[in-house]
C-alpha positions as CSV (number, residue, x, y, z in Angstrom):
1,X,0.0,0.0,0.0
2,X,2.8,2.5,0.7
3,X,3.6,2.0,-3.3
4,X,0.1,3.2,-4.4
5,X,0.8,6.6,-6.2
6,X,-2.3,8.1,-4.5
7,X,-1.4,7.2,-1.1
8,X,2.2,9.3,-1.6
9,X,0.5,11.5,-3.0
10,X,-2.3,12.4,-0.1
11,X,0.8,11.9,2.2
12,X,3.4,14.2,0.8
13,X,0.4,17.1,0.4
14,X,-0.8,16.7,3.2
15,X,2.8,17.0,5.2
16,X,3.3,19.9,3.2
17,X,0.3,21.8,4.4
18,X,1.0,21.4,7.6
19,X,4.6,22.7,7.5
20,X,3.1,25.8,5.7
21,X,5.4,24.8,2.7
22,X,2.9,26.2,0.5
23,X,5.2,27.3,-2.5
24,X,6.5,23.4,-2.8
25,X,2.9,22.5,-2.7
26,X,1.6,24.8,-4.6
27,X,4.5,23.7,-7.7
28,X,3.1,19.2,-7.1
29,X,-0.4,20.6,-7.2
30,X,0.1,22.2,-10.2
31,X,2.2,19.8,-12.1
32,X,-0.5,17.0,-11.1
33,X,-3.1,16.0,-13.8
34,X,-6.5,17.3,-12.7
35,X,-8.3,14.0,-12.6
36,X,-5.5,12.8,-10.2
37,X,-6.1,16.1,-8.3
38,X,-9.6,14.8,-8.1
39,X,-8.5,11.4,-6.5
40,X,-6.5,13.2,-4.2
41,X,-9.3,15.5,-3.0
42,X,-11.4,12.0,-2.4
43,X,-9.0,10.7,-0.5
44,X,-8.3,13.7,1.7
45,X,-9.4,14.2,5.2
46,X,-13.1,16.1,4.8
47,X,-11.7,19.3,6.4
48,X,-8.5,19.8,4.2
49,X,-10.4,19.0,1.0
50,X,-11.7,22.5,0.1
51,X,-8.6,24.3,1.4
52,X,-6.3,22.0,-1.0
53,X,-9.0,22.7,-4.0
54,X,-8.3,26.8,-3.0
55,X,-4.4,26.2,-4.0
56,X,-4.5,25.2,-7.4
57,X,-4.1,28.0,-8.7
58,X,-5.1,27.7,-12.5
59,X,-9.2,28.7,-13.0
60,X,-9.2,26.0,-15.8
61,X,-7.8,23.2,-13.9
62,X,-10.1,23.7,-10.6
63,X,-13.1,23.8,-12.9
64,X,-11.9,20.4,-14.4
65,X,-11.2,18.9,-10.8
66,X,-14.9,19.5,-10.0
67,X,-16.5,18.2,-12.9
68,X,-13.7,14.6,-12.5
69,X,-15.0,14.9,-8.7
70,X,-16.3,11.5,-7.5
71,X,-20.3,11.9,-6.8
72,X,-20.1,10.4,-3.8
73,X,-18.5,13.4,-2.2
74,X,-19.5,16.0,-4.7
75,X,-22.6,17.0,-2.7
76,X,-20.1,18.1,0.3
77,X,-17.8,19.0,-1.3
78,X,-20.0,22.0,-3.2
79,X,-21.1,23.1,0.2
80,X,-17.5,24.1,1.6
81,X,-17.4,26.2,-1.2
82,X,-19.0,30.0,-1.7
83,X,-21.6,30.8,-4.8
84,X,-19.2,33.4,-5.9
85,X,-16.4,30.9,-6.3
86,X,-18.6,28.5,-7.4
87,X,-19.8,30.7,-10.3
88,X,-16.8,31.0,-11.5
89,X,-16.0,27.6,-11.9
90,X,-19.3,27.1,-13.7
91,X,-18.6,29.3,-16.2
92,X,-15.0,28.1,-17.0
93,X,-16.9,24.4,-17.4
94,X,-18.2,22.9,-19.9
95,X,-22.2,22.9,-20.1
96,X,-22.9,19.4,-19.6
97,X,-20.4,19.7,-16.5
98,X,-22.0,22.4,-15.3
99,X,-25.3,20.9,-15.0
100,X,-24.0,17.7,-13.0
101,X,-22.6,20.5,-10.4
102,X,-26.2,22.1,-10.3
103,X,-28.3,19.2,-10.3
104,X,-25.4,18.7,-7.2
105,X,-26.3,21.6,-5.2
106,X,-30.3,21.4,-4.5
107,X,-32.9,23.2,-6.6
108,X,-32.9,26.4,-4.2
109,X,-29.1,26.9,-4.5
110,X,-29.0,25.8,-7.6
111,X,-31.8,28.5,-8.5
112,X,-29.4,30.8,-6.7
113,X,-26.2,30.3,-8.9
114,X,-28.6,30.6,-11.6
115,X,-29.2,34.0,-11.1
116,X,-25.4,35.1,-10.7
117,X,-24.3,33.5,-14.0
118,X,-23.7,35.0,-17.2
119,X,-27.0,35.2,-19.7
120,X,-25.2,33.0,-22.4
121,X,-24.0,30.3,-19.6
122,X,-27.8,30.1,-18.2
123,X,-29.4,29.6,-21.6
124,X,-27.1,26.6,-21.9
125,X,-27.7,25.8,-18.6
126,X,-31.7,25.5,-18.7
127,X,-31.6,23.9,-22.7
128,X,-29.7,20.5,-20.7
129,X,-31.9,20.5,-17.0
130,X,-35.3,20.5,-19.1
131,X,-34.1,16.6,-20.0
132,X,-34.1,13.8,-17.5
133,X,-30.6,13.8,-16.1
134,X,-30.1,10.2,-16.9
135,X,-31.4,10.8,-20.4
136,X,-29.5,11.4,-23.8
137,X,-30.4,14.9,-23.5
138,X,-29.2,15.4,-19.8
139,X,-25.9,13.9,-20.4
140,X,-25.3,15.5,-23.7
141,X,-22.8,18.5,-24.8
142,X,-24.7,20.9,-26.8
143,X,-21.4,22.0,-28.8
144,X,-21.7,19.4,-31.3
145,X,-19.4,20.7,-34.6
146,X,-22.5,20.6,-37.8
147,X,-22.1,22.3,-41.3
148,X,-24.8,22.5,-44.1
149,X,-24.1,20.1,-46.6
150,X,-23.5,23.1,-49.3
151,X,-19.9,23.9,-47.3
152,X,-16.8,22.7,-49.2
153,X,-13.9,21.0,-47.5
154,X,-11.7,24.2,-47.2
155,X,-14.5,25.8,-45.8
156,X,-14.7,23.0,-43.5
157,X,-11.5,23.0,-42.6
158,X,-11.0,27.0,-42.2
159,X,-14.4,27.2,-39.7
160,X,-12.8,24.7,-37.6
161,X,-9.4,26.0,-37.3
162,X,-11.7,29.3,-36.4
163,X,-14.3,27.6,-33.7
164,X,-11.8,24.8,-33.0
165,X,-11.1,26.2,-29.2
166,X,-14.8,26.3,-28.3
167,X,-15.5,22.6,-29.0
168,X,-15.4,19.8,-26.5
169,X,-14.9,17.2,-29.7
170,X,-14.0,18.0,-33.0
171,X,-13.4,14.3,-34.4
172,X,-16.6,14.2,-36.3
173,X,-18.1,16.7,-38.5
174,X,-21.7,16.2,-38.7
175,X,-24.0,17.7,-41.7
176,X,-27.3,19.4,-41.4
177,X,-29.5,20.3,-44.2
178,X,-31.3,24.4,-43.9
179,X,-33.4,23.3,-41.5
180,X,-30.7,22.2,-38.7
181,X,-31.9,18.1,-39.6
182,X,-28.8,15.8,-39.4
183,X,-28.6,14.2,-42.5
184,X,-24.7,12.8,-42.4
185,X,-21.7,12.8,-40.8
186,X,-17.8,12.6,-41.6
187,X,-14.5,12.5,-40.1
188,X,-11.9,14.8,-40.0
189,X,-9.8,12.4,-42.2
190,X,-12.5,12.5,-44.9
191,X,-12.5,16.4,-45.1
192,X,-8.7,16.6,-45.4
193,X,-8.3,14.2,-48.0
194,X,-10.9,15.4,-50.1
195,X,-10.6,18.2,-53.0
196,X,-10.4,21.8,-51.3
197,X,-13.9,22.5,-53.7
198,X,-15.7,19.2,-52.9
199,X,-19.0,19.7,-50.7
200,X,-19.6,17.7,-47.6
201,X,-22.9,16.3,-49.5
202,X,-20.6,14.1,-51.2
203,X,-18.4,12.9,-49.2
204,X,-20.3,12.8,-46.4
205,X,-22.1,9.6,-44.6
206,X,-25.8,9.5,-45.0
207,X,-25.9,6.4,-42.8
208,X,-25.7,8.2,-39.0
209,X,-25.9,6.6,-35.9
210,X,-27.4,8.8,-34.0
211,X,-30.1,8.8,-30.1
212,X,-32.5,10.5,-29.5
213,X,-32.5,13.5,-26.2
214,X,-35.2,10.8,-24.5
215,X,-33.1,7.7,-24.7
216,X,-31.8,6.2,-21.7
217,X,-28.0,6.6,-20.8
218,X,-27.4,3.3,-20.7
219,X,-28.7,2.8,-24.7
220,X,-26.3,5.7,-25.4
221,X,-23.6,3.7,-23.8
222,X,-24.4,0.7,-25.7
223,X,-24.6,2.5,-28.9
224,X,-21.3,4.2,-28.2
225,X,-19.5,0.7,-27.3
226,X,-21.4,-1.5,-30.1
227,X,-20.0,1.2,-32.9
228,X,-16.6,1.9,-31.5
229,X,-17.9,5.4,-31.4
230,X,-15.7,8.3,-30.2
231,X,-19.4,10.7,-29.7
232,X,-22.3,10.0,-31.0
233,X,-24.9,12.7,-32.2
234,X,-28.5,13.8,-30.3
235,X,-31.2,14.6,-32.3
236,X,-34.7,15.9,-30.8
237,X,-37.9,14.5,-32.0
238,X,-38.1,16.6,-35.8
239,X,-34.2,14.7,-36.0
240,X,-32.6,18.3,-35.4
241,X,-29.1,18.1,-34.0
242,X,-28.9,19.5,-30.6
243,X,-26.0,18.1,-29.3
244,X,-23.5,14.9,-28.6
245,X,-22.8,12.7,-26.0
246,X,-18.8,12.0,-26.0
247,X,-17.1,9.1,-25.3
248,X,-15.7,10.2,-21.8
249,X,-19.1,10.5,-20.7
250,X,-20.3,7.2,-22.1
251,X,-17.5,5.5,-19.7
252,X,-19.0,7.5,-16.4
253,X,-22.6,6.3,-17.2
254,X,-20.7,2.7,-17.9
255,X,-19.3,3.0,-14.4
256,X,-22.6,4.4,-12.8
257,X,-24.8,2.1,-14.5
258,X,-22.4,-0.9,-13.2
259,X,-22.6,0.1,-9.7
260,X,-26.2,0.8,-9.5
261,X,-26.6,-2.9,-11.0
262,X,-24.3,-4.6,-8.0
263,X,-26.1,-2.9,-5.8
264,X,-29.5,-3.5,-6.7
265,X,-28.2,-7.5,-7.3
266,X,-27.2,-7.7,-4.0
267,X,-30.0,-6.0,-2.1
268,X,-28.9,-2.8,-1.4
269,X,-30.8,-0.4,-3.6
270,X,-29.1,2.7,-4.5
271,X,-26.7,2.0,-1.1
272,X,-23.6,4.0,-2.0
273,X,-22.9,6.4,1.1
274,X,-19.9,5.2,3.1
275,X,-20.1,8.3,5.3
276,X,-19.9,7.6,9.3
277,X,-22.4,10.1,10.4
278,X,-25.9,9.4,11.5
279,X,-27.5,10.7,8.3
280,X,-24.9,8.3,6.5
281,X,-25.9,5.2,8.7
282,X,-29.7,5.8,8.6
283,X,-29.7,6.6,4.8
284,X,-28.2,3.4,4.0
285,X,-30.1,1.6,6.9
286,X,-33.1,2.9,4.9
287,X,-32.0,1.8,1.1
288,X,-31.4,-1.5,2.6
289,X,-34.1,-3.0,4.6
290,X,-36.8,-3.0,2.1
291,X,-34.5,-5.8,0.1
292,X,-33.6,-7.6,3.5
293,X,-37.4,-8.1,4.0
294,X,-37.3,-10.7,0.8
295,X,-34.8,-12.6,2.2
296,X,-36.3,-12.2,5.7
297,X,-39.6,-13.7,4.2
298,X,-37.8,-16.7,2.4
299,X,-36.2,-17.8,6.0
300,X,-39.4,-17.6,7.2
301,X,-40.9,-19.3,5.1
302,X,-38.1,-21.7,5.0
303,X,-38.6,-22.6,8.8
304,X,-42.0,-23.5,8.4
305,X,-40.9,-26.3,5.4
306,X,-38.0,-27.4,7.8
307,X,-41.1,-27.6,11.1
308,X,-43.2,-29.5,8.6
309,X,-40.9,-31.9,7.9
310,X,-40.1,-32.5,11.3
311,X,-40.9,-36.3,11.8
312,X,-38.5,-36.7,8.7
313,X,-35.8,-35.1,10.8
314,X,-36.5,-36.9,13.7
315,X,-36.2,-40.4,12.0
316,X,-33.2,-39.7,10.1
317,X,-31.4,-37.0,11.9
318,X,-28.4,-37.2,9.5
319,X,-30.6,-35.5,7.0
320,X,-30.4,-32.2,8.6
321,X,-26.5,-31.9,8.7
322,X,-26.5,-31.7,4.8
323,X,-29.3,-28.5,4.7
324,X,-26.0,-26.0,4.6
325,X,-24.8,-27.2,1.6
326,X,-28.0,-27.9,-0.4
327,X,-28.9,-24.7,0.0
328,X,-25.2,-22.9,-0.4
329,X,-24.3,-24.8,-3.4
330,X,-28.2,-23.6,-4.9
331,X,-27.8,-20.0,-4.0
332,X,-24.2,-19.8,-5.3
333,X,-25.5,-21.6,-8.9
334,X,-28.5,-19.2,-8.8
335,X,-26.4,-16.2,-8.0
336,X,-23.8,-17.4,-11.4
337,X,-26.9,-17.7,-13.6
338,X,-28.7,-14.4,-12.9
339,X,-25.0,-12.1,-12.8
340,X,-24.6,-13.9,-16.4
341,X,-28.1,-13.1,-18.0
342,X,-28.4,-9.3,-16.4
343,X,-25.3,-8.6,-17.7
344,X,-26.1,-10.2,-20.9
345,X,-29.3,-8.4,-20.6
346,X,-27.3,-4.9,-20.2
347,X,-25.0,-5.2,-22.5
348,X,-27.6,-6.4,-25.6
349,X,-26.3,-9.9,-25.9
350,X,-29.2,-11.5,-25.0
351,X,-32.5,-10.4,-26.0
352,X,-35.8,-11.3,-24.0
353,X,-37.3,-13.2,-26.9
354,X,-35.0,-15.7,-26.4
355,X,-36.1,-17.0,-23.0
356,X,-36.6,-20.4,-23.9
357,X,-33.4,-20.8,-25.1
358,X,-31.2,-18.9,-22.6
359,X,-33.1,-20.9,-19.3
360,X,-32.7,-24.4,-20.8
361,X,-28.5,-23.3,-21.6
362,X,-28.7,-22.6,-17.7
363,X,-30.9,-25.6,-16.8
364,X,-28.1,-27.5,-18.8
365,X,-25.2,-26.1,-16.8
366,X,-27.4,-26.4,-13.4
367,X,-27.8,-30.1,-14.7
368,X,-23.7,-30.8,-15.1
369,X,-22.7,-28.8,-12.2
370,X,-25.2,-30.6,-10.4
371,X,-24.4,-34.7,-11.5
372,X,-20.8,-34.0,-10.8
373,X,-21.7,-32.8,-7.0
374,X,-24.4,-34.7,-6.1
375,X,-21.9,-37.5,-6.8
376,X,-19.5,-36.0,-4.9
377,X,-22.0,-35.6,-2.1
378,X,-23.4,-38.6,-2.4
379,X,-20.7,-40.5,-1.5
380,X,-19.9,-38.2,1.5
381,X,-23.4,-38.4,2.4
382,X,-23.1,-42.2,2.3
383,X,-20.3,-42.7,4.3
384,X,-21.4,-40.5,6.9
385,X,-24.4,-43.0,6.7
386,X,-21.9,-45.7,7.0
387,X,-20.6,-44.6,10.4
388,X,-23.5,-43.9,11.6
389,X,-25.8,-46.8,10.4
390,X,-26.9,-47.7,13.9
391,X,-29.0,-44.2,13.8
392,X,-30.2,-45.0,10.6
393,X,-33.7,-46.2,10.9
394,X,-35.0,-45.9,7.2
395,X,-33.0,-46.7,4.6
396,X,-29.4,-47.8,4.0
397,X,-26.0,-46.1,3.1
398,X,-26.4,-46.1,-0.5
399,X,-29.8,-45.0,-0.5
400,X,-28.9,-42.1,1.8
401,X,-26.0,-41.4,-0.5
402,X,-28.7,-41.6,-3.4
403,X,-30.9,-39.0,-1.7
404,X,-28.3,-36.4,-0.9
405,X,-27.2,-36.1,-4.4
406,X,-30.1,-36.6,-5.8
407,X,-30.9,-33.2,-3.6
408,X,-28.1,-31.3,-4.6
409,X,-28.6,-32.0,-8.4
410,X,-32.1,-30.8,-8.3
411,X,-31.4,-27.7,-6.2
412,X,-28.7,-26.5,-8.5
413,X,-31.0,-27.3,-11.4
414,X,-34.1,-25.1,-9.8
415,X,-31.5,-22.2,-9.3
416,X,-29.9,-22.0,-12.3
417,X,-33.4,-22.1,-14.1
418,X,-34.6,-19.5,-11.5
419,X,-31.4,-17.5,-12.0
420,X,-31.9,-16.9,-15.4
421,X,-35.5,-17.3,-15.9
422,X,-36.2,-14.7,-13.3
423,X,-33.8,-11.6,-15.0
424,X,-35.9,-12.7,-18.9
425,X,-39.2,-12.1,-16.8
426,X,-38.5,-8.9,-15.1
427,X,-36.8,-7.7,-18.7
428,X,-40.2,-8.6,-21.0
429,X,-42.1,-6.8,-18.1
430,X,-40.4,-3.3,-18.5
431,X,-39.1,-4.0,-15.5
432,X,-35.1,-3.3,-14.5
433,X,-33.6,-7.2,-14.0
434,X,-31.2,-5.5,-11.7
435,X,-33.9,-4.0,-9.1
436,X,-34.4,-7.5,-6.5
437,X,-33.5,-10.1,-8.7
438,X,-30.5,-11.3,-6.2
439,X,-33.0,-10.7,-2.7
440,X,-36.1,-12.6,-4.9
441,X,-33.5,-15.1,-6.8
442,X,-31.8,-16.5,-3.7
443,X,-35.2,-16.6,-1.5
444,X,-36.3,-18.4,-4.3
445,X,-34.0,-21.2,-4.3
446,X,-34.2,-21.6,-1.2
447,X,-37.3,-22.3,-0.5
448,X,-37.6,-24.2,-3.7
449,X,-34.4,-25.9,-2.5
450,X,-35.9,-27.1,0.3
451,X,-38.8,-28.5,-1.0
452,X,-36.6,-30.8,-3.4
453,X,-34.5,-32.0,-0.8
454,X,-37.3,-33.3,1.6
455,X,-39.1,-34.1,-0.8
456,X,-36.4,-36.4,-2.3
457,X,-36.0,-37.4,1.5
458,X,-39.6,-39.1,1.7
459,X,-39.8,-40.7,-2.1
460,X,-36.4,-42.5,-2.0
461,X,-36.0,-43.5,1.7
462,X,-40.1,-43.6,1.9
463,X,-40.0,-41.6,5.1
């Protein structure tokens, strides 16, 4: 650990500030990257944080530390500092930046810092918060670099050279007819190869990808990833450019769409506050114990199987020690098969019409994984037997043997068909597969786990 870069970093800035060294802080600070700034800042005691952010000196670089800040301590981190300050940074940032600081800072700050910002920077401002901020249109820069199809390649070429400094991405060149309608797109490469007279009509590329302001982030993303995309173009509903969505955007949403998934899989909402106050501890507390409550309602509900099999249990007592791993090895296969199929589901490769085929690939696996263990466990299960064969009223070794791995197979079977089936159903409802699926999946097996075991207890040992 005394090797990680940010470590030495937090460590050296942080003995410097307290020796008043500011002139050799001041020079690491500003020969440090800004999004490593950012890390810094994260990793810095609360209470140093804003004074650190103060000594950067560069207007340009603190305003791209704020918009590389992590989330989860953006929200504080805006309140240590003062609307005029903050103001300025807004201005020097670009407009989709500036509206993840404002949606940051509550609507009647935000409302605030509205009022004390230049006309042209509000304008921008209020186009991007009318969208959804997880929309196409809320994540989107609205400096997207478009001609009219009429402009020749040195014209091209000699507007960009002149607006070149104002655009966030000036890869693509995208084509709009008199009416502001994308109708193609081409790449810098194009325009300078071409003849200095040719018009971007013909060398252009009719064929856009493009999203629309309404579409989810996560689409965006998809499109971005499935096209190898460096930005990819927003139209509104008449197909008017209004903007892009760049590829350094695309890989935050990646990021924040990933995390909200694990934590809805594993139960705990929207849980991402690590802070040690009592707002912290009750905020999480909060996100959490709706999703507990499945769980809490499948031990339940588990206990009353268990109690109705109880003269089972009492005749063959042995059966109880092998509960733990029917149900561990079925909530580990049914956790496997739902992680694969969301994530499948996410990233497009599987598409809900293919249901049938995608559970009966899992009920497949659930069926190998589950011969090659129950074997396993049947012949732990029978020697066990063996050793204890005085005890054993019903039965004999081998049938034992036969029931435990019997058990196991059909418990890994049920979870790897719950596992994926569940994620298809929650998908062809409308319905985020990442939302309970974990909580509902493992209750599930479970239960259903069980069942198949007891039930595999009184058929073969007639119990």
């Amino acid at each position: 650990m005394s090797n990680d870069p940010v470590k030495v970093l937090v460590d050296t800035v942080l003995k410097l500030q307290r020796r008043g060294a500011h002139k050799p802080l001041r020079k690491i600070l500003d020969g440090t990257h800004p999004a490593d700034l950012a890390r810094l800042i994260q990793f810095l005691p609360e209470h140093q944080r804003a004074p650190i952010f103060q000594r950067v000196e560069e207007l340009s670089t603190r305003a791209e530390i704020l918009s590389e800040l992590n989330p989860s301590i953006l929200e504080d981190f805006l309140e240590a500092l003062k609307d005029e300050d903050l103001v300025t940074l807004l201005e020097e940032m670009d407009p989709d930046d500036t509206v993840d600081v404002l949606v940051a800072v509550g609507d009647e700050r935000k409302t605030r810092l509205l009022g004390m910002m230049r006309s042209e920077e509000v304008d921008e401002a209020e186009a991007l918060l009318k969208y959804d901020p997880e929309s196409a249109g809320g994540i989107m820069s609205p400096d997207a670099f478009a001609l009219t199809e009429k402009t020749s390649s040195a014209q091209a070429i000699a507007t960009l050279q002149a607006k070149g400094s104002e655009l966030e991405m000036a890869f693509y060149i995208y084509v709009v007819n008199d009416h502001d309608h994308l109708v193609g797109v081409l790449s810098l490469r194009q325009v300078v190869m071409s003849s200095p007279d040719t018009p971007l009509s013909q060398i252009m590329d009719p064929d856009v990808v493009r999203v629309n302001t309404s579409d989810d982030q996560e689409l965006v993303a998809r499109i971005v990833a499935r096209y190898n995309l460096l930005a990819v173009p927003v139209v509104d509903e008449n197909n008017r450019l209004v903007g892009l969505v760049t590829v350094d955007d695309v890989i935050d949403v990646i990021r924040e769409e990933a995390t909200e998934d694990m934590l809805r899989m594993a139960g705990a909402g929207d849980d991402i506050e690590l802070g040690l106050d009592a707002d912290g501890v009750i905020s999480s507390t909060r996100s959490r114990l709706p999703w507990l409550f499945a769980s809490w309602m499948g031990g339940v509900a588990a206990s009353f199987i268990i109690h109705g099999f109880e003269d089972q249990l009492s005749k063959v007592a042995l059966l109880a020690a092998f509960i733990p791993v029917i149900i561990g090895m079925g909530g580990n296969v049914g956790t496997q098969s739902l992680t694969v199929i969301t994530r499948g589901l996410a990233l497009g490769q599987i598409q809900v019409d293919q249901l049938v085929k995608v559970v009966m690939r899992e009920f497949f696996v659930g069926l190998s994984c589950g011969v090659i263990y129950g074997i396993l466990l049947g012949v732990v299960g029978g020697i066990l037997a063996r050793f204890d064969i005085d005890n054993l009223q019903f039965g004999n070794p081998i049938t034992f043997g036969l029931t435990i791995g019997a058990s196991l197979c059909a418990a890994m079977i049920i979870a790897a068909v719950v596992g994926s089936g569940v994620p298809m159903i929650f998908q062809r409802l409308s319905i985020d597969p990442a939302v309970a699926t974990g909580p509902f999946v493992t209750t599930a097996v479970d239960v259903l786990g069980i069942l198949a075991y007891f039930g595999a207890a009184t058929v073969l040992m007639g119990i």
